[in-house]
VOROKOL-29440 format. One record per residue (C-alpha): residue number from 1; residue in one letter; x, y, z. Coordinates in nm, 4 decimals, decimal comma. Example, Ala and Ser with C-alpha at 12.3 -4.5 7.8 and 13.67 -1.06 7.14 Angstrom:
   num   residu         c1         c2         c3
     1        A     1,2300    -0,4500     0,7800
     2        S     1,3670    -0,1060     0,7140
***
This chain:
   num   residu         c1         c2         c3
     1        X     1,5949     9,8995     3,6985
     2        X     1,5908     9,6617     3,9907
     3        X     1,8580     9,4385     4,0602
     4        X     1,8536     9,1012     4,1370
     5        X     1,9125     8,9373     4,4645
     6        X     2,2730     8,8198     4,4154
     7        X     2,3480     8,4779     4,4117
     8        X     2,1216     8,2186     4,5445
     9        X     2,4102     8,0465     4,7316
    10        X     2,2442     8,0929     4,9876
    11        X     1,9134     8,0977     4,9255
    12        X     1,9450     7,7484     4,7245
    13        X     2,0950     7,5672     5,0736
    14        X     1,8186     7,3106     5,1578
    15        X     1,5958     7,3456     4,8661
    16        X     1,7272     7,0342     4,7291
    17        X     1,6415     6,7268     4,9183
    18        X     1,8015     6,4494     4,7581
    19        X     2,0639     6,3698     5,0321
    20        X     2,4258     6,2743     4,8682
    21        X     2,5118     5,9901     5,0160
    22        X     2,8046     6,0034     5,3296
    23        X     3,0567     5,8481     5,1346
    24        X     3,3390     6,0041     5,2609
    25        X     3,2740     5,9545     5,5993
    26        X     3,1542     5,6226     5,6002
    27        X     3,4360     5,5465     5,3873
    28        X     3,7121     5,6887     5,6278
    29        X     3,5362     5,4607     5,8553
    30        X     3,5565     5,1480     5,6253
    31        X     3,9467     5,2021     5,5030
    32        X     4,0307     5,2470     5,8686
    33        X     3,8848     4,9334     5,9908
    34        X     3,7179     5,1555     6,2799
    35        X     3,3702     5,0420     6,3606
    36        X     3,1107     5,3834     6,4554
    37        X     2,8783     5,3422     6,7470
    38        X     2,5368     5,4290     6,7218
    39        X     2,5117     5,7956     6,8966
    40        X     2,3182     6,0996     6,9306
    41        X     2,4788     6,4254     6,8579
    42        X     2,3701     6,8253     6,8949
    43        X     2,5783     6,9921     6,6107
    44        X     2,6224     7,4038     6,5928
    45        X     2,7416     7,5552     6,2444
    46        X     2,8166     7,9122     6,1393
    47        X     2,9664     8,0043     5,7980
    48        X     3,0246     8,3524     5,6536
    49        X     3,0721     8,3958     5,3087
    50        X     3,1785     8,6829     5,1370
    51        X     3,2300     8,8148     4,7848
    52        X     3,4752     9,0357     4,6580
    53        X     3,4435     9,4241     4,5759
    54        X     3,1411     9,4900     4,8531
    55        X     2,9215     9,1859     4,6958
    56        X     2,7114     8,9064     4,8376
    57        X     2,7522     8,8361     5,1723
    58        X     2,6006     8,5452     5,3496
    59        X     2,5680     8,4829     5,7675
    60        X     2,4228     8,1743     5,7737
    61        X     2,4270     7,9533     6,1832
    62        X     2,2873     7,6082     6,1476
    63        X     2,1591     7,3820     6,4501
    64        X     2,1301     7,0252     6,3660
    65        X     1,9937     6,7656     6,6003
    66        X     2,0768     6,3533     6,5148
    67        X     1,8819     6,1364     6,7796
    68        X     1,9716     5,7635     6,7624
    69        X     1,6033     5,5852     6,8943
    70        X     1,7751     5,2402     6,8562
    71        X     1,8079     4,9775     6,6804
    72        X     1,4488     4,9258     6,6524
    73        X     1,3267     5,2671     6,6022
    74        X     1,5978     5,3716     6,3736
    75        X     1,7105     5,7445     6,3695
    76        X     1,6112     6,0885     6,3236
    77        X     1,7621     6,4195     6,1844
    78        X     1,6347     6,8024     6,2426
    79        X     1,7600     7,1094     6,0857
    80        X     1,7582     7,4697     6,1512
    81        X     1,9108     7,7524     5,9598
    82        X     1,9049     8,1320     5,9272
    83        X     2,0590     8,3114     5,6166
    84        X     2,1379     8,6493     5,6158
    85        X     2,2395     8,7550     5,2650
    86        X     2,3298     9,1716     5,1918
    87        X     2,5543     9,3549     4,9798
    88        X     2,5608     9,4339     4,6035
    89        X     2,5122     9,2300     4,3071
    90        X     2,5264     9,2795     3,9412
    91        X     2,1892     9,3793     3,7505
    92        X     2,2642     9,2391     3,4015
    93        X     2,3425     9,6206     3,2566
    94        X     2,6097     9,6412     3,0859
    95        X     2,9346     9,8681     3,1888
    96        X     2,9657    10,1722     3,0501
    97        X     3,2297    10,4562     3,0859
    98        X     2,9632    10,7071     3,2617
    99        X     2,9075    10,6763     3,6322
   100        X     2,5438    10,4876     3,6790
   101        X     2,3145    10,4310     3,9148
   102        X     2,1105    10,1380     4,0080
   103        X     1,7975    10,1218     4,2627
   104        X     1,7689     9,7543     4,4062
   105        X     1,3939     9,6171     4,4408
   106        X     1,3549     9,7207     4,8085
   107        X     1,4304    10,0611     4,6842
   108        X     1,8513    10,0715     4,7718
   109        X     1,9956    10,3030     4,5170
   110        X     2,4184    10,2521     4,4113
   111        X     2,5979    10,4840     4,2578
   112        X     2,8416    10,2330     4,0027
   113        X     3,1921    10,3803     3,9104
   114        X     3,3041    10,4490     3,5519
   115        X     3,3867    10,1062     3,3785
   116        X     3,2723     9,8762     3,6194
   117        X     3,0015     9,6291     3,6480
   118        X     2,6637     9,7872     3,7144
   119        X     2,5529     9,6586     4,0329
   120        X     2,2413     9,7639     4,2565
   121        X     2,2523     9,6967     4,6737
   122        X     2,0028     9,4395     4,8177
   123        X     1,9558     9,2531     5,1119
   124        X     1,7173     8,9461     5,2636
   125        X     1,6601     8,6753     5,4995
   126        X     1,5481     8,2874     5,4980
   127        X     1,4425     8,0714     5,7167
   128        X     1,4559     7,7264     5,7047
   129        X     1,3704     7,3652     5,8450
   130        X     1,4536     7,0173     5,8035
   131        X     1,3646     6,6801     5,9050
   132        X     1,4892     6,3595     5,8063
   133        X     1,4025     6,0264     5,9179
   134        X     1,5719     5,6984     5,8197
   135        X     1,5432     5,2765     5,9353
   136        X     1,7301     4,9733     5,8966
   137        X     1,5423     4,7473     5,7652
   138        X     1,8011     4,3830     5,7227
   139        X     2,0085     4,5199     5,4570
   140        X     1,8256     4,8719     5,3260
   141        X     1,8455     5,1744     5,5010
   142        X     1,5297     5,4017     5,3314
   143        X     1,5248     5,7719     5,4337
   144        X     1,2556     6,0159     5,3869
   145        X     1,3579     6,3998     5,4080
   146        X     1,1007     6,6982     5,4261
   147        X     1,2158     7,0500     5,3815
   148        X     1,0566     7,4517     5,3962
   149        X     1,2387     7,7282     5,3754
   150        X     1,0615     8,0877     5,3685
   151        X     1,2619     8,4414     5,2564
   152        X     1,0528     8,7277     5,1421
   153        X     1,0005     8,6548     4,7345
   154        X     1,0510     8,2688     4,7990
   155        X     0,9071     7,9715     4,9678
   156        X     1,0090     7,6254     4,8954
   157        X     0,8629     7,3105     5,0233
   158        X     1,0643     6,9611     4,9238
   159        X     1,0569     6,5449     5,0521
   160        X     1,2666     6,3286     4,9413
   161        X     1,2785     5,9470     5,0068
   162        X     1,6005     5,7515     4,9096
   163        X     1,7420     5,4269     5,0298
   164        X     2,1359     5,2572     5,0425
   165        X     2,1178     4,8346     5,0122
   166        X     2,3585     4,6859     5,1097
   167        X     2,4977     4,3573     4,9229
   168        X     2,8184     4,1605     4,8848
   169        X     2,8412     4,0932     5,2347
   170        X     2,8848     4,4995     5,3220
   171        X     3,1636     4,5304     5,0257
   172        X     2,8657     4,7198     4,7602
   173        X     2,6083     4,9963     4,8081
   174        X     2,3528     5,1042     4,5800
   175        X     2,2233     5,3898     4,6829
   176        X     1,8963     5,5954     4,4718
   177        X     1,6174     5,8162     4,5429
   178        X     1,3621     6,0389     4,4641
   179        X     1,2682     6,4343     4,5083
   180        X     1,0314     6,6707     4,4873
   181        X     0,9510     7,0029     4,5654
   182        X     0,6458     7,2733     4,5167
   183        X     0,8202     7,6282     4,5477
   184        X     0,6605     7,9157     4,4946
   185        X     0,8727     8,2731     4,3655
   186        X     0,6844     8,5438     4,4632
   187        X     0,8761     8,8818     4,3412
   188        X     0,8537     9,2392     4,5611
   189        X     0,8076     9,4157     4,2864
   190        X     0,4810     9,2769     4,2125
   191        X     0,1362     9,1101     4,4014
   192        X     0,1952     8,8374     4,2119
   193        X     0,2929     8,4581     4,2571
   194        X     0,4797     8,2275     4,0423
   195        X     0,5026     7,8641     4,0813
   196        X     0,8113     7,6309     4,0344
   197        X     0,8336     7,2670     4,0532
   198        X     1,1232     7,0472     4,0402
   199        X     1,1130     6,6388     4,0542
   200        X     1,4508     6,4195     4,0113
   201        X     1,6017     6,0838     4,1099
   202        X     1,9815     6,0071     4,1728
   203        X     2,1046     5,6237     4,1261
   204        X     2,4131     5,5429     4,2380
   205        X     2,7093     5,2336     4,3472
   206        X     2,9567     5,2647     4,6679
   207        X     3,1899     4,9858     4,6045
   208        X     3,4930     4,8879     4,8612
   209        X     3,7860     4,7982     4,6227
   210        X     4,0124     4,6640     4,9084
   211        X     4,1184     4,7038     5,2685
   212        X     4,1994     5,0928     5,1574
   213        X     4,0319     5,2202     4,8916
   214        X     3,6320     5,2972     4,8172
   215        X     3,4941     5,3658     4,5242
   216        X     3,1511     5,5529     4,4486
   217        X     2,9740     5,5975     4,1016
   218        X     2,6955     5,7589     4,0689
   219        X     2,4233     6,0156     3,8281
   220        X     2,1565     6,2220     3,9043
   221        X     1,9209     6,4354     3,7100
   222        X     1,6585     6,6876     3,8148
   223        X     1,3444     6,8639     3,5753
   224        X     1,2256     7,1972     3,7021
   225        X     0,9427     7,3761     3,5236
   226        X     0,7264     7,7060     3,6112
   227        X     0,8942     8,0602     3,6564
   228        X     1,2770     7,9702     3,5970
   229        X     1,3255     8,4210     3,5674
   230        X     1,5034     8,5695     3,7672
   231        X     1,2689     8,8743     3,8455
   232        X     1,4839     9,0762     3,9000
   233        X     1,7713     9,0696     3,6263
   234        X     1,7373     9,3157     3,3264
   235        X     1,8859     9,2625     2,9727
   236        X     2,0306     9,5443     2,7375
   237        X     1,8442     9,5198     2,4058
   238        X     1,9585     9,7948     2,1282
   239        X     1,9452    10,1027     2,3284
   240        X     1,7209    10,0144     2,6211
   241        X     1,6945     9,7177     2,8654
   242        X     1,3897     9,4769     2,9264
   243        X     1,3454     9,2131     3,1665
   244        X     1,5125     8,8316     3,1099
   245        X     1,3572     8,6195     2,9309
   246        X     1,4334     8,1847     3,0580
   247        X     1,2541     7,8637     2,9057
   248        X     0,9954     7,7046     3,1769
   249        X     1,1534     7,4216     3,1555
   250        X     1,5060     7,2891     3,2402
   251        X     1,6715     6,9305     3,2105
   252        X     1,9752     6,9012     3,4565
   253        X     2,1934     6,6246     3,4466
   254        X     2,5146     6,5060     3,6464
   255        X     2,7322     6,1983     3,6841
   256        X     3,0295     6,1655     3,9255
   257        X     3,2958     5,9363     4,0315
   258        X     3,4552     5,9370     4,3709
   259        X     3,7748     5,7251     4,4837
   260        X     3,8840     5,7287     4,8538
   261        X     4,2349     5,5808     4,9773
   262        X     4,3756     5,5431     5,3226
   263        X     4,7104     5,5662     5,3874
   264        X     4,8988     5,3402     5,6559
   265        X     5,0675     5,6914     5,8090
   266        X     4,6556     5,7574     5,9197
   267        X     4,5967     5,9851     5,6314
   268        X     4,3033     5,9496     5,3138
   269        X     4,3130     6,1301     5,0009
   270        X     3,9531     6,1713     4,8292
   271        X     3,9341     6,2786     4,4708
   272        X     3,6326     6,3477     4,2995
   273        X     3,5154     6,4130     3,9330
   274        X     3,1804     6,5301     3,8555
   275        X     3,0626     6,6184     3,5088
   276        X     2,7287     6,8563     3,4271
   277        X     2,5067     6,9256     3,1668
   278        X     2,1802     7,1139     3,1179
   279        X     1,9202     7,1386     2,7971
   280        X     2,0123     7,5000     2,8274
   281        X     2,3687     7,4563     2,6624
   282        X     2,5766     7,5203     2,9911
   283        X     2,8378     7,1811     3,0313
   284        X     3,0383     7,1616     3,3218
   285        X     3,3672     7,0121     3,4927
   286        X     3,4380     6,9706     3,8485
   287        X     3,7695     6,8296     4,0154
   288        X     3,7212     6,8408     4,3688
   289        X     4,0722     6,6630     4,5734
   290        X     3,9910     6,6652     4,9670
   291        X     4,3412     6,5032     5,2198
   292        X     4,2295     6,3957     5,6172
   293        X     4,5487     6,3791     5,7893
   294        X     4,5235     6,2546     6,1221
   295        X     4,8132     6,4571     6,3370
   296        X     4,7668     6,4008     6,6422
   297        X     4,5390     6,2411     6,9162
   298        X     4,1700     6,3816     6,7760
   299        X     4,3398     6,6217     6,5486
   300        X     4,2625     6,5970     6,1732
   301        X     4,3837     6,8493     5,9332
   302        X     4,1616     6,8686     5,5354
   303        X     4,3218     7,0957     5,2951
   304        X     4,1239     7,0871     4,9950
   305        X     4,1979     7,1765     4,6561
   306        X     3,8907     7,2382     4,3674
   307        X     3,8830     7,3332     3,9737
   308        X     3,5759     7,4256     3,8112
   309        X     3,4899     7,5351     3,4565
   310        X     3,1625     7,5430     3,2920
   311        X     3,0421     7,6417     2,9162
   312        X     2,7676     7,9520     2,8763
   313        X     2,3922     7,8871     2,8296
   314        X     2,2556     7,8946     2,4603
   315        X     2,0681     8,2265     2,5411
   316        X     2,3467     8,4024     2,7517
   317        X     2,4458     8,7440     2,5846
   318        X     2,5753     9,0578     2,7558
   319        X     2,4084     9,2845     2,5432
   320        X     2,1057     9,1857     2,2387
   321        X     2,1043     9,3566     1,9184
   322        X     1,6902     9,2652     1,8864
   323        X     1,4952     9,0790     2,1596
   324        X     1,5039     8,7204     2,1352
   325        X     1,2343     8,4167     2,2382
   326        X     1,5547     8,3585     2,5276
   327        X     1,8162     8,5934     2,6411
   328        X     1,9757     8,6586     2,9756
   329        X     2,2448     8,8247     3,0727
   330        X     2,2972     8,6455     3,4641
   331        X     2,6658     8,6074     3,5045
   332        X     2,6176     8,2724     3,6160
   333        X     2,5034     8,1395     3,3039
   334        X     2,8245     8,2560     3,1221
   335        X     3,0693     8,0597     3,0500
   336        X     3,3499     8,1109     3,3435
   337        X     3,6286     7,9092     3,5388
   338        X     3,7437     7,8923     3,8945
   339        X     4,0125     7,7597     4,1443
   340        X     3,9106     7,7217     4,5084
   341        X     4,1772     7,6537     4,7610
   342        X     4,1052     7,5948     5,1608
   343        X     4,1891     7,3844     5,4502
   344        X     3,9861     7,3023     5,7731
   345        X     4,0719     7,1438     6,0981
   346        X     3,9129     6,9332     6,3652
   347        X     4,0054     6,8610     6,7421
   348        X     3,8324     6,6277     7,0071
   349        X     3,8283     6,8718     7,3042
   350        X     3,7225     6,5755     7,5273
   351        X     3,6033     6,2296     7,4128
   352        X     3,2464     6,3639     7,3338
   353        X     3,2907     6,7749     7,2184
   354        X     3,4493     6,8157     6,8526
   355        X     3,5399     7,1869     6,7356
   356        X     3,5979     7,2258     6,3293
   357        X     3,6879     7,5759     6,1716
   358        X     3,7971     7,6222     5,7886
   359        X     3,8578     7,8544     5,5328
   360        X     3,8487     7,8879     5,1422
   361        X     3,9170     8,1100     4,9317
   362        X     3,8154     8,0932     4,5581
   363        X     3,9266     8,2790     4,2718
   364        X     3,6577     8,3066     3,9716
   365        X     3,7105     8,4521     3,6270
   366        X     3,4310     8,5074     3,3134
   367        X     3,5252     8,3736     3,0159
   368        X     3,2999     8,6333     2,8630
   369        X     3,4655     8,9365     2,9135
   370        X     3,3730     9,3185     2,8341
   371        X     3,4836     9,5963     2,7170
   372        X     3,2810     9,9295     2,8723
   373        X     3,0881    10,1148     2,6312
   374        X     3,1135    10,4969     2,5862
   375        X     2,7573    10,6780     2,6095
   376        X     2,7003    11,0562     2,4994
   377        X     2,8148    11,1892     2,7719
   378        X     3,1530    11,0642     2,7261
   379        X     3,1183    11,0541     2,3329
   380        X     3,2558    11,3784     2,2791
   381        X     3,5971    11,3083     2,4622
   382        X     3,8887    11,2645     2,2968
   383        X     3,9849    11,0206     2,5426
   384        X     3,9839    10,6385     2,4177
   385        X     3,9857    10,3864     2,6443
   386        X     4,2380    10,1896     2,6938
   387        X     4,1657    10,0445     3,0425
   388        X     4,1173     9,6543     3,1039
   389        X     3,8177     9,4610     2,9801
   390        X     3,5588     9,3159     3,2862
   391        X     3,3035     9,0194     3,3219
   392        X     2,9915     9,0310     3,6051
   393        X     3,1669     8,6299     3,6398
   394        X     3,5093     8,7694     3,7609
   395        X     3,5163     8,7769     4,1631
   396        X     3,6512     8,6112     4,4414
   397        X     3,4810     8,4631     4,7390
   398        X     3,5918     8,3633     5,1089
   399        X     3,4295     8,0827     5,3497
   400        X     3,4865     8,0412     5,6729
   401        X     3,3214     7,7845     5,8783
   402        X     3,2605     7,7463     6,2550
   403        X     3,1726     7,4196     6,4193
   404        X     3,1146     7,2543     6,7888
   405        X     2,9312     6,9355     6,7677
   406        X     2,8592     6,7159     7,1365
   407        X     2,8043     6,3556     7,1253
   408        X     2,5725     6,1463     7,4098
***
C-alpha cells in the first residue's frame, strides 16, 4: 500500500494566515524602555529538520523582504520559501515480526525490519509565497496577508486580515482577525481533486502590567471542511488493510496565555501556556518557557525549554476488528507526549547585519504503544517474543536554524 507523505511540518508552514501577534518582540521592546525605529530589512533563513531512524527530513531557505514606505504609506512584507521534504514515514500498518515491505506513492519500495514500524520512502517539494501589507491608521494597525503555496498533491491559497488597537494610552492591545483559505488536495495516486476549506478568527488582549512585565491573552478557533484524508495512510481492518476513513469536518479550538518579564541584569523570561481542543476528541497541553539574555554588546543568548502532551482522536486505533464510519491509524492523532529542549544565539556583526543560529532537539514518545504481531510465517516458531513494545508516535527530531538579516 502507499504510504503517506510524512508529516506535514513542512508542508503546513504558511498555509495558515492568521499572523500571531509579535508579542515577544514588541514586548522585549516595551519592558526595556527601548524605542524601535521604523526600518527596512532583507532577512535570509535556512532550517533543517530531521527525524530520527532515517525519517522526515525537511530543507526548507526562506527570503523575507520588510519595506518600511513611511509613515504615510505604512509597510509591506514578502515571503519566499522552498521545502524540500524526503525520507521515510510510517504507513499506518501495523508491526509485525516478519520483514515487510512498503512501496511509497511515487513508486519507492522499503524493505521494514522485523518488529518495527512499517514505513514506506517518499519524497516532495513546495513552493511558496507571501505577502503582507499593514497601516497605521491613529491607533489601529489592520493587516491583510495573502498566501499560495504549490507541492505536487497540494495547493493552498489563504488571506487573512487582522488588526491590533491600541488603547490605554499604549498600556492595552486587542488584537483579532480573520482567515481563510481555498486548498485543494490533489493525490498522485489518482486524476482526481479534492477540495478543502478552512475559515477562523483569533481575538485576543496584550496588556503591559508594569515597567517589566507584559501580559497577552488570547483564543483562536479554526473550521476546516472537504477532504480532511490523508490519501495516503492505510488502516489494518481484521486481516487486511483499507484506506482511512476522517469526518469532513473539524472544529479546532485554542486559548493561550503569555507573561513576559525583564530583568534589571538585561535578561527576559517568557512563559507561555496554550491549551487545545478539537471535535475530534484530541485535547492538548503546551508549556513553552523561552530566556533572552543579553551577554554582551549585540549578543543575546535564548535557551528554550517546551512540554507537550496531547489526548488521541475518538477514531484513532492501531488496528480495527470491523470497519468503522471513522478510523485512522496516523500517529499523530494518538495520544503521545514530548519534551523539546534548544537554545539559539544572535550577534550584531555591525550596527545593521544580525546573524542567528539555533538548535533543538525534541524527544517524542506514543502513549499508544504496540506490541508486533506474529504472522504465519513466524507462527510456527517456538520463539515468543519478548522484545520491547513500539508506537509510529515514538521519535526524536533535530532543528537547526540559520539566519543573516541586514537592516537599511
Amino acid at each position: 500500500m502507499a504510504a503517506t507523505e510524512g508529516t506535514r511540518l513542512a508542508r503546513r508552514r504558511g498555509r495558515q494566515v492568521l499572523r500571531g501577534m509579535p508579542w515577544m518582540v514588541a514586548g522585549l521592546g516595551m519592558l526595556g524602555g527601548r524605542v524601535a525605529r521604523a526600518q527596512s530589512s532583507v532577512e535570509f533563513r535556512y532550517l533543517f529538520y530531521s527525524e530520527s531512524d532515517g525519517r522526515t527530513q525537511v530543507s526548507n531557505p526562506t527570503f523575507l523582504l520588510h519595506q518600511d514606505l513611511g509613515e504615510a504609506l505604512g509597510q509591506i512584507d514578502l515571503l519566499l520559501a522552498h521545502d524540500s521534504v524526503s525520507g521515510a514515514s510510517p504507513t499506518g500498518a501495523y508491526p509485525t515480526l516478519s520483514v515487510t515491505t512498503s512501496t511509497s506513492a511515487s513508486g519507492n519500495t522499503s524493505t521494514n525490519a522485523a518488529g518495527k514500524i512499517p514505513m514506506a520512502q517518499f519524497r516532495d517539494e513546495r513552493k511558496a509565497e507571501g505577502i503582507t501589507y499593514s497601516l497605521r491608521l491613529g491607533a489601529h494597525l489592520p493587516t491583510v496577508d495573502l498566501s499560495h503555496s504549490v507541492e505536487k498533491d497540494y495547493t493552498a491559497r489563504g488571506s487573512g486580515i487582522s488588526d491590533a488597537w491600541t488603547m490605554f494610552e499604549g498600556r492595552g492591545t486587542l488584537h483579532y482577525g480573520l482567515s481563510w483559505s481555498d486548498d485543494t488536495v490533489a493525490p498522485v495516486t489518482t486524476n482526481l481533486q479534492f477540495p478543502k476549506k478552512e475559515h477562523g478568527y483569533a481575538l485576543g488582549w496584550t496588556w503591559v502590567l508594569g515597567e517589566n512585565d507584559l501580559l497577552d491573552v488570547g483564543t483562536s478557533r479554526m473550521n476546516l471542511k472537504g477532504d480532511l484524508n490523508e490519501p495516503y495512510l492505510i488502516v489494518p481492518v481484521g486481516t487486511t488493510t483499507v484506506s482511512e476513513r476522517r469526518p469532513d469536518t473539524r472544529v479546532r479550538d485554542a486559548f493561550f496565555i503569555k507573561q513576559a518579564h525583564y530583568f534589571e541584569w538585561d535578561g527576559a523570561l517568557k512563559t507561555t501556556y496554550r491549551y487545545y481542543r478539537d471535535d475530534w476528541g484530541i485535547k492538548a497541553h503546551t508549556l513553552d518557557f523561552t530566556y533572552d539574555q543579553h551577554i554582551d554588546d549585540g549578543w543575546i543568548l535564548t535557551p528554550r525549554l517546551r512540554f507537550y502532551s496531547q489526548s488521541a482522536a475518538s477514531f484513532y486505533g492501531a488496528q480495527f476488528a470491523a470497519p468503522q464510519a471513522y478510523m485512522s491509524a496516523d500517529y499523530r492523532l494518538s495520544a503521545m507526549d514530548s519534551i523539546l529542549l534548544g537554545c539559539s544565539v544572535s550577534v550584531d556583526l555591525t550596527n545593521d547585519l544580525t546573524l542567528s543560529f539555533g538548535g533543538s532537539y525534541q524527544f517524542q514518545q506514543g502513549r499508544n504503544q504496540l506490541t508486533p504481531l506474529q504472522t504465519a510465517a513466524t507462527l510456527s516458531s517456538p520463539a515468543v517474543y519478548a522484545g520491547p513494545t513500539t508506537s509510529a508516535a515514538d521519535v526524536n527530531t533535530t532543528t537547526l536554524t540559520l539566519g543573516l538579516k541586514w537592516r537599511y
